[in-house]
Backbone as CSV, one residue per row, in Angstrom:
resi,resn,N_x,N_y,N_z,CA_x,CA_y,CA_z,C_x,C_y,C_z
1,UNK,106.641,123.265,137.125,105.263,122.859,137.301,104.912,123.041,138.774
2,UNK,103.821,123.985,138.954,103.262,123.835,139.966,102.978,122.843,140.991
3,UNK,103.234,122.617,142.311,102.347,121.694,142.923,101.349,121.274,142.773
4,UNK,100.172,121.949,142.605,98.709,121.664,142.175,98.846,120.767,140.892
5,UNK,99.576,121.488,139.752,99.671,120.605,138.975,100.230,119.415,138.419
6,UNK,100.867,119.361,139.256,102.017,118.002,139.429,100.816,116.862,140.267
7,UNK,99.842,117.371,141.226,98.857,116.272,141.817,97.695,115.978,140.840
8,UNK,96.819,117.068,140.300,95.837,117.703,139.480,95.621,116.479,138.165
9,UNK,97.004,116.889,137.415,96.899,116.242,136.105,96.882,114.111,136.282
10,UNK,97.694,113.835,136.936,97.692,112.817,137.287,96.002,111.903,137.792
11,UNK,95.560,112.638,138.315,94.304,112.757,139.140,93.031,112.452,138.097
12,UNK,93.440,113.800,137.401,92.400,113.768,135.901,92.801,112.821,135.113
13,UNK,93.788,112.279,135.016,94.097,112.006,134.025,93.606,110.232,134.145
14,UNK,93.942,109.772,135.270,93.566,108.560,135.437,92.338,107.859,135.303
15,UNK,91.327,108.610,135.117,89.853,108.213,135.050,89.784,107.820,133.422
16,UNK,90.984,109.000,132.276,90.770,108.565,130.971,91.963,107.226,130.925
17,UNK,93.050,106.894,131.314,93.927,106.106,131.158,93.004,104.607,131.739
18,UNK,92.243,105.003,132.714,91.457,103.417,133.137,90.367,103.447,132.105
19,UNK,89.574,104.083,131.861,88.733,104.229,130.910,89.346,103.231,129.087
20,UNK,90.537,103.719,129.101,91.299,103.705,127.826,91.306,102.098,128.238
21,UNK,91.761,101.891,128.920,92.153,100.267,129.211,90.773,99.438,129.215
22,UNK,90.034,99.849,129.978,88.531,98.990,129.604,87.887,99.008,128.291
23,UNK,88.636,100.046,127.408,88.248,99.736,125.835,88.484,98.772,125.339
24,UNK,90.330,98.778,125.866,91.437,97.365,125.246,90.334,96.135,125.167
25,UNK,90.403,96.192,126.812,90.167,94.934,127.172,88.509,94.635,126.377
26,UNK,87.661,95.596,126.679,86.273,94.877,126.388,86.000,95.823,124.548
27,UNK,86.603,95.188,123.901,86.117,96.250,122.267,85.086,95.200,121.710
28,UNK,84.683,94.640,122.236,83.212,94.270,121.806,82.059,94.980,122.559
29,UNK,82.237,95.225,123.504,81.216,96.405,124.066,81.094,97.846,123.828
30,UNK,82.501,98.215,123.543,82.625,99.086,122.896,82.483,99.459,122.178
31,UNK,82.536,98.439,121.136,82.012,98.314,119.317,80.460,98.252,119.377
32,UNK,79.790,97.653,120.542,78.724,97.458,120.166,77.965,98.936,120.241
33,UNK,78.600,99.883,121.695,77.856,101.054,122.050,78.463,101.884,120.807
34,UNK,79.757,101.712,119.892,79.407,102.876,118.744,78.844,102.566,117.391
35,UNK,78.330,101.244,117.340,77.617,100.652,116.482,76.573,101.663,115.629
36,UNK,75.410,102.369,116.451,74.432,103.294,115.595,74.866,104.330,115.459
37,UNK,76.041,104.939,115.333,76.791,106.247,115.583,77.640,105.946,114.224
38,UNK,77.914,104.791,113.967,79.103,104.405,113.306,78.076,104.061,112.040
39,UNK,76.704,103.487,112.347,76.123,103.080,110.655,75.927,104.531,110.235
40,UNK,75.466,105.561,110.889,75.133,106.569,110.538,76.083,107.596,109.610
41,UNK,77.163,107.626,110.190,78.775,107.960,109.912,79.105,107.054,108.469
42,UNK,78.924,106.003,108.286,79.669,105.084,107.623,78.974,105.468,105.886
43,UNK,77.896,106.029,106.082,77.255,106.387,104.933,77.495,107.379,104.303
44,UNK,78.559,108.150,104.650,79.205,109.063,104.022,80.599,109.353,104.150
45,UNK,81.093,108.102,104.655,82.572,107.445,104.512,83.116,106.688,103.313
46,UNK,84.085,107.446,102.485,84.311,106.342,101.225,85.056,104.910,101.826
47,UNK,85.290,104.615,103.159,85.828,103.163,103.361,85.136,102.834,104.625
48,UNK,84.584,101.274,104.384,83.883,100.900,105.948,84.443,101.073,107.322
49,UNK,83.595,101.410,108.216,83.987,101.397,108.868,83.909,100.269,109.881
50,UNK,85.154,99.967,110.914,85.338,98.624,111.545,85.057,99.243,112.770
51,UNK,84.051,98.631,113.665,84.254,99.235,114.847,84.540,98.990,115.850
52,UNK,85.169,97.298,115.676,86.025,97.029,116.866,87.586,97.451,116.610
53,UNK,87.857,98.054,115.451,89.172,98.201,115.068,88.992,100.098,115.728
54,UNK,88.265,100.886,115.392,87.878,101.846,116.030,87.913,102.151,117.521
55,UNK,87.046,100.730,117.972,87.055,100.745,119.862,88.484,100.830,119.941
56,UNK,89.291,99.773,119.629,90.480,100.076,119.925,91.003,101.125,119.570
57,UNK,91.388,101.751,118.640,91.763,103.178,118.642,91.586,103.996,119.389
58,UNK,90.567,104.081,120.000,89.769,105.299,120.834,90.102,105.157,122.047
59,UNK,90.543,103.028,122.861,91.150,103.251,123.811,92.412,103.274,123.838
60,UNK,93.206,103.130,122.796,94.442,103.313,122.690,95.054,104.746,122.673
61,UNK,94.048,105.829,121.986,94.565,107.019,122.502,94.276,107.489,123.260
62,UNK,92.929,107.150,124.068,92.334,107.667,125.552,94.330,107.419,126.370
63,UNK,94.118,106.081,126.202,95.671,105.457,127.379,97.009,106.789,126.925
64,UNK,96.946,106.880,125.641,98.027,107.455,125.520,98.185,109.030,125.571
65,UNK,96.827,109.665,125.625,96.604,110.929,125.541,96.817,111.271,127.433
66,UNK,96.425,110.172,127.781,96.094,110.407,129.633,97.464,110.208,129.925
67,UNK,98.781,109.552,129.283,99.880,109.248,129.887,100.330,110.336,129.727
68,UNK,100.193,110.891,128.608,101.163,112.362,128.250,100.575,113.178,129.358
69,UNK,99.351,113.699,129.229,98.410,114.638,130.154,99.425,114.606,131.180
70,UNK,98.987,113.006,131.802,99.932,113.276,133.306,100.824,113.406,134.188
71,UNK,101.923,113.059,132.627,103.215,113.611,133.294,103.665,114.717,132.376
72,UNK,102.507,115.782,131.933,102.835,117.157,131.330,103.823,117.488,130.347
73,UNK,103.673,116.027,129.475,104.527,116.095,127.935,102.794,116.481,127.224
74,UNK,103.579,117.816,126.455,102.652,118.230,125.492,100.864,118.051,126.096
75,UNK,100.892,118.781,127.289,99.791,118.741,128.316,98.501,119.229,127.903
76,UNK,98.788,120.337,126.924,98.052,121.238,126.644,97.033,120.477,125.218
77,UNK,97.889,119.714,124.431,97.356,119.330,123.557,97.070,117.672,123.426
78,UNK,97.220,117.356,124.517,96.727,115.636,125.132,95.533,116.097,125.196
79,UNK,95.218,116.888,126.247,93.944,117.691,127.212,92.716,117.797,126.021
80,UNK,93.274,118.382,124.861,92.291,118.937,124.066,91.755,117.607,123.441
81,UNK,92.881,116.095,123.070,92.159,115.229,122.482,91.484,114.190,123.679
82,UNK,91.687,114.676,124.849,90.475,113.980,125.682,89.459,114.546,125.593
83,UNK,89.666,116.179,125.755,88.295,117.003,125.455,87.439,116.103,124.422
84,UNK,88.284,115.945,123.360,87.214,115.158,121.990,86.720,113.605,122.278
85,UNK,87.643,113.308,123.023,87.226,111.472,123.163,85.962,111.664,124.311
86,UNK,85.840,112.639,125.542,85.477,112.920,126.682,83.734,113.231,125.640
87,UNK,84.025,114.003,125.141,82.466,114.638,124.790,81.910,113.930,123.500
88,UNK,82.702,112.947,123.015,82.152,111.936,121.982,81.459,110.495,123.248
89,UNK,82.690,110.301,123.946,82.110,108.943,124.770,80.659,109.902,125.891
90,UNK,80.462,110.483,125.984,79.250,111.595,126.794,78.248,110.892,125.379
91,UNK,78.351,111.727,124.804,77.160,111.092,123.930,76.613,109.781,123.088
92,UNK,77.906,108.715,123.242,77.668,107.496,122.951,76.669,107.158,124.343
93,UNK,77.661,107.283,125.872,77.120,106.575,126.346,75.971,107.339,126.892
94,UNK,75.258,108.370,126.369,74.036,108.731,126.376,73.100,108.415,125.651
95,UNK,73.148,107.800,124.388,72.909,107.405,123.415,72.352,105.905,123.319
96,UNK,73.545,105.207,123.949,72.996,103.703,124.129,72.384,103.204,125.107
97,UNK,72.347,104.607,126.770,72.253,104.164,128.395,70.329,103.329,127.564
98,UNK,70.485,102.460,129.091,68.643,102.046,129.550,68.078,102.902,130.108
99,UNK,66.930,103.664,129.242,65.993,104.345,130.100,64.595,104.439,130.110
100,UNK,64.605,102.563,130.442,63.292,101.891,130.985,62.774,102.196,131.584
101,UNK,63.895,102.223,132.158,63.612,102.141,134.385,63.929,103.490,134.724
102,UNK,63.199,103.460,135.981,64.138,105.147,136.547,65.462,104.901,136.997
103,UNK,65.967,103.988,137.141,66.982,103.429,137.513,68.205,104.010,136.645
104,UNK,67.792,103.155,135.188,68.436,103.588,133.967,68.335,105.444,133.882
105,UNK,67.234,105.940,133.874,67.138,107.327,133.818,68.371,107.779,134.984
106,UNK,68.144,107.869,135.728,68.935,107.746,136.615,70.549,107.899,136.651
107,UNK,70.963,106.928,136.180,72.561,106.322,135.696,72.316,106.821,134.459
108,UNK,71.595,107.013,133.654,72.230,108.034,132.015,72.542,109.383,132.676
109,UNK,71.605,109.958,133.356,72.134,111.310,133.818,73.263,110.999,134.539
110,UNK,73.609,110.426,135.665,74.657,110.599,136.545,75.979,110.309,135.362
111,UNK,76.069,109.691,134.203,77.210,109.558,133.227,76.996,110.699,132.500
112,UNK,76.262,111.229,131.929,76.510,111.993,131.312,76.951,113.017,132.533
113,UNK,76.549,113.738,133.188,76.955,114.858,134.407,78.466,114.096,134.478
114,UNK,79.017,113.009,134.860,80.955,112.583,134.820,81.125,113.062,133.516
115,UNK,80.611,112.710,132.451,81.443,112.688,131.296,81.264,114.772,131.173
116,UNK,80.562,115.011,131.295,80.212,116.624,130.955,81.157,116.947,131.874
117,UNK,81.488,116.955,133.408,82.820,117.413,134.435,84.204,116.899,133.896
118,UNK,84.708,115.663,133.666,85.165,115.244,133.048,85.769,116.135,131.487
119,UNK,85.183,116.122,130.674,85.428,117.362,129.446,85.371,118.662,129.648
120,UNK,84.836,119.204,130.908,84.914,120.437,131.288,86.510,120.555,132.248
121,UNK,86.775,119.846,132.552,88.113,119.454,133.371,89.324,119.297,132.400
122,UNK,89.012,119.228,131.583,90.278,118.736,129.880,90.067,120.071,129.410
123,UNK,88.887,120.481,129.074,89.056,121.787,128.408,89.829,122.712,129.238
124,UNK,89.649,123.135,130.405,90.105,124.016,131.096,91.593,123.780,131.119
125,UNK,92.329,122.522,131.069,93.092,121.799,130.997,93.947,122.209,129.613
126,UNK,92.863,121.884,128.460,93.630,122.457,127.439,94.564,123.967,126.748
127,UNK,93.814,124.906,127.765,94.220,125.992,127.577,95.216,126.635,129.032
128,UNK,95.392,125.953,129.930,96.252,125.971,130.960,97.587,126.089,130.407
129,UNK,97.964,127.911,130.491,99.361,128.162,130.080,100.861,127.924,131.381
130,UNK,100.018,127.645,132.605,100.954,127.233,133.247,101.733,128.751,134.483
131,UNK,101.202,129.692,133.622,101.366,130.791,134.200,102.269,131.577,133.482
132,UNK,102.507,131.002,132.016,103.381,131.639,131.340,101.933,132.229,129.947
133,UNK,102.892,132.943,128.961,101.851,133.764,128.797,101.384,132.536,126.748
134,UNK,100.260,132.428,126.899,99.887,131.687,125.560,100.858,132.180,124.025
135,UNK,100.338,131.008,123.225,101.399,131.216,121.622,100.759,132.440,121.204
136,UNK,99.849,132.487,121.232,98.801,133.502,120.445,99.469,135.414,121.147
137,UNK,99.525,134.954,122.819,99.641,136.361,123.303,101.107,136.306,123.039
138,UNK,102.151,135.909,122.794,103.724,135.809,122.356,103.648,136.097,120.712
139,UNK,102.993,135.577,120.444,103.336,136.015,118.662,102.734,137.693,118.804
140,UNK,101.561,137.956,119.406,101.094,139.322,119.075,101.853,140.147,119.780
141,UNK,102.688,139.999,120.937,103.653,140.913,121.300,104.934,140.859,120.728
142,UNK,105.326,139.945,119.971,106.430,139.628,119.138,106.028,140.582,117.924
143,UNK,104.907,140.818,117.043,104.371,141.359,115.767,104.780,142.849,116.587
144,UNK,104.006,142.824,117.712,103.980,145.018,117.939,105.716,145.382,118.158
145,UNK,106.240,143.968,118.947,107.568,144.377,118.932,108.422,145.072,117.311
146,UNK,108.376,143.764,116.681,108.670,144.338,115.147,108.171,145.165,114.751
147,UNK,107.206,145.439,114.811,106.403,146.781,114.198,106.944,148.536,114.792
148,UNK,107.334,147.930,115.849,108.109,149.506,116.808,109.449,149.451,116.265
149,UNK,110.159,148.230,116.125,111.209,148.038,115.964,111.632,148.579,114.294
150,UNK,110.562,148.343,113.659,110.429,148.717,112.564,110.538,150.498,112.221
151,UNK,109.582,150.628,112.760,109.029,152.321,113.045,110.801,153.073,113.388
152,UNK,111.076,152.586,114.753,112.182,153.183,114.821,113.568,153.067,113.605
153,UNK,113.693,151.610,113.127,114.758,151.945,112.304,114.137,152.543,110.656
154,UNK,113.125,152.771,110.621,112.906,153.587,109.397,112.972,155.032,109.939
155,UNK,112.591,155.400,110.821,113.057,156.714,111.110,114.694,157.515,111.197
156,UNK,114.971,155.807,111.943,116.769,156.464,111.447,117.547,156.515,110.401
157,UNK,116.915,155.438,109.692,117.400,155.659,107.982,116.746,157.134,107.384
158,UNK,115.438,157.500,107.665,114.969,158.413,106.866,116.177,159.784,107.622
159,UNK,116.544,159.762,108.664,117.014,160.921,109.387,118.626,160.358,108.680
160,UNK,119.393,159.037,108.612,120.833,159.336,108.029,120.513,160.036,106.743
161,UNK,119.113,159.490,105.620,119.484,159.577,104.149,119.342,161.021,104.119
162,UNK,118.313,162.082,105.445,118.372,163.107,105.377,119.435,164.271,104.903
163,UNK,120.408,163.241,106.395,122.039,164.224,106.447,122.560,164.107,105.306
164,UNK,122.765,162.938,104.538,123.593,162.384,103.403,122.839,163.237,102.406
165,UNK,121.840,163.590,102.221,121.291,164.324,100.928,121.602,165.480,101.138
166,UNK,121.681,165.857,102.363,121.969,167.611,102.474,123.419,168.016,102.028
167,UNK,124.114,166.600,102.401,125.420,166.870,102.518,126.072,166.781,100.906
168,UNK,124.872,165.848,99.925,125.390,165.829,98.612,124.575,167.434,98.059
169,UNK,124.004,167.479,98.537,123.285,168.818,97.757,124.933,170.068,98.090
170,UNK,124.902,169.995,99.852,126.056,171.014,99.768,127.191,170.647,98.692
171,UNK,127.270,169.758,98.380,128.556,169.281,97.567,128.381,169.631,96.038
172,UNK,127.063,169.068,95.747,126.860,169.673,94.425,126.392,170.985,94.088
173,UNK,126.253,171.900,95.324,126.038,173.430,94.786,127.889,173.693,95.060
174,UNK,128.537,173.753,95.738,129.914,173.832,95.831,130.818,173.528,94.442
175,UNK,129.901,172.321,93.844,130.820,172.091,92.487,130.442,173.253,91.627
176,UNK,129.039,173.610,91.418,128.099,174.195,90.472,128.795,175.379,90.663
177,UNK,129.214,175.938,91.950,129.397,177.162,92.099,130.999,177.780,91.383
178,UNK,131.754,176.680,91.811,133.492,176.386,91.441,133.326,176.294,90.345
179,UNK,132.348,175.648,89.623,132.353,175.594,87.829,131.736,176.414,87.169
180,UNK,130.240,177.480,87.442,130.623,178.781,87.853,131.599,179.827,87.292
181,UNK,132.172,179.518,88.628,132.905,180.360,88.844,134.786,180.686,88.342
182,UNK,134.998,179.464,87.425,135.720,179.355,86.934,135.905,179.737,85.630
């Protein structure tokens, strides 16, 4: 792991791990801001939904998605479920901000602009191969590998069964000829 990324992930990562913890602690506020998100949802859920049992969930994997993130166990795919918690909590707390006041106007934009850097910071995050080369570009050079690999040993079978047929043909005009010729 890079330097950068050995400071980087830790860095990012702590804004969702404190985040995650102010869920713990406050899931009545939490419950309350996914409250109209959740009646809406719940109407085409075959089981109710609880949404302080939810708040907690959401900060329980914020905490646990940010621990992995930052010490680069399974980095790539922590990253992607902050991406989802990152751009769901963007639109809750856009959703519920005050925008009475310009004040409130104000502070909804400045959260949403964190939460939008924030998920733009995870995404980029999520696809960070580290400098090694992605699953996707390893399997498709693994496929052309087999595929050459392929190519070549059918060519050498077609070139032994060649010799071997020539060599039974010489054999069976040699008999034909001896029997023949007898």
């Amino acid at each position: 792991m890079s330097f950068v990324r050995f400071l980087a992930r830790p860095m990012l990562a702590s804004s969702f791990v404190l985040a995650g913890v102010d869920k713990l602690k406050n899931a009545d506020d939490t419950a309350a801001q996914l409250s109209p998100l959740l009646r809406r949802a719940s109407e085409s859920l075959p089981f109710p939904a609880d949404e302080k049992l939810l708040a907690r969930l959401i900060g329980g994997t914020q905490i646990g998605a940010g621990l992995c993130f930052a010490l680069g166990k399974s980095a790539r795919m922590a990253a992607g479920v902050l991406a989802v918690i990152s751009a769901l909590n963007a639109f809750v707390e856009w959703r519920s901000a005050d925008i009475s006041t310009k004040e409130g106007r104000q502070t909804r934009r400045n959260q949403l602009l964190k939460n939008m850097t924030l998920t733009g910071g995870v995404l980029l995050a999520s696809v960070d191969t580290a400098g090694k080369p992605s699953l996707a570009w390893r399997a498709e050079h693994l496929a052309a590998d087999a595929r050459k690999s392929a190519g070549h040993l059918a060519a050498d079978v077609k070139k032994s069964t060649g010799k071997q047929l020539k060599r039974a043909d010489k054999t069976v005009r040699k008999a034909v000829d001896h029997a023949v010729g007898a």
